[in-house]
N, C-alpha and C positions, 0 to 999 in steps of 0.2 A: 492457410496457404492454399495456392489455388494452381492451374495446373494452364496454360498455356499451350494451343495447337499451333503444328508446325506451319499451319498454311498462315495464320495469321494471327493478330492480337485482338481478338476480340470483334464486336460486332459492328463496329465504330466506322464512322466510312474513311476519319481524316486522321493524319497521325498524330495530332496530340489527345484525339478522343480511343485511340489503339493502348497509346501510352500513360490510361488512369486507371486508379486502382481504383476493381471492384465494390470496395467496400465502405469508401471515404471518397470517393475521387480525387485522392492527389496521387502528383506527378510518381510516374513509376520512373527508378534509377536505376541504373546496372550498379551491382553489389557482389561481394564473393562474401558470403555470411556464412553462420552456421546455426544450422535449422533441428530441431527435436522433430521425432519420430515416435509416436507412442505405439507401442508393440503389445497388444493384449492388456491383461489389466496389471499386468505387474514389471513391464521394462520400457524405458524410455531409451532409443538410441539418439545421439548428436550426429550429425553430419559434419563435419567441418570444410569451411571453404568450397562452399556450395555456389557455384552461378547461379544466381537470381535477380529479377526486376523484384525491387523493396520499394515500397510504398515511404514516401520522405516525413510522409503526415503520420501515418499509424503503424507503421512498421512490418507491416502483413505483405509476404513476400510470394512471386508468382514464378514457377519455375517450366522450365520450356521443355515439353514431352519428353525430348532424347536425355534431360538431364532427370526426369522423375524417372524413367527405364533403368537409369542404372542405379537409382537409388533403390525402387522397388526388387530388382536382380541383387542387389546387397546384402536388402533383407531377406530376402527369401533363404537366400545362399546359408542367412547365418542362425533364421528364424523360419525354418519350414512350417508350415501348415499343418 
């Protein structure tokens, strides 16, 4: 999973080269999924109903800063350091 800045998608100048995934290059979709979390060596959290651009080809989802902020504020909240 990969993390997307606010100002834009990627390095790409045109938008179908903004809207491919890193990993495979196919098309990224808007998706509400639910994404694992792995927390140290011994807990996995799920997300559910997570906003993401999901890759249609490999399944590898890229989530937009403000939504990885309140993800990471979640865990911290429930898995302090």
């Amino acid at each position: 999973m990969r993390v997307r800045d606010r100002k834009g998608w990627g390095t790409g100048s045109s938008l179908e080269d903004k809207m491919r995934c890193r990993v495979c290059k196919g098309l990224l979709e808007p998706r509400v999924t639910d994404l694992p979390f792995k927390i140290g060596d011994s807990a996995i959290v799920i997300f559910k109903r997570l906003p993401a651009l999901q890759c249609g080809q490999c399944g590898e989802a890229e989530l937009k800063q403000a939504t990885m902020a309140r993800v990471d504020q979640t865990l911290a909240s429930v898995y302090p350091a």
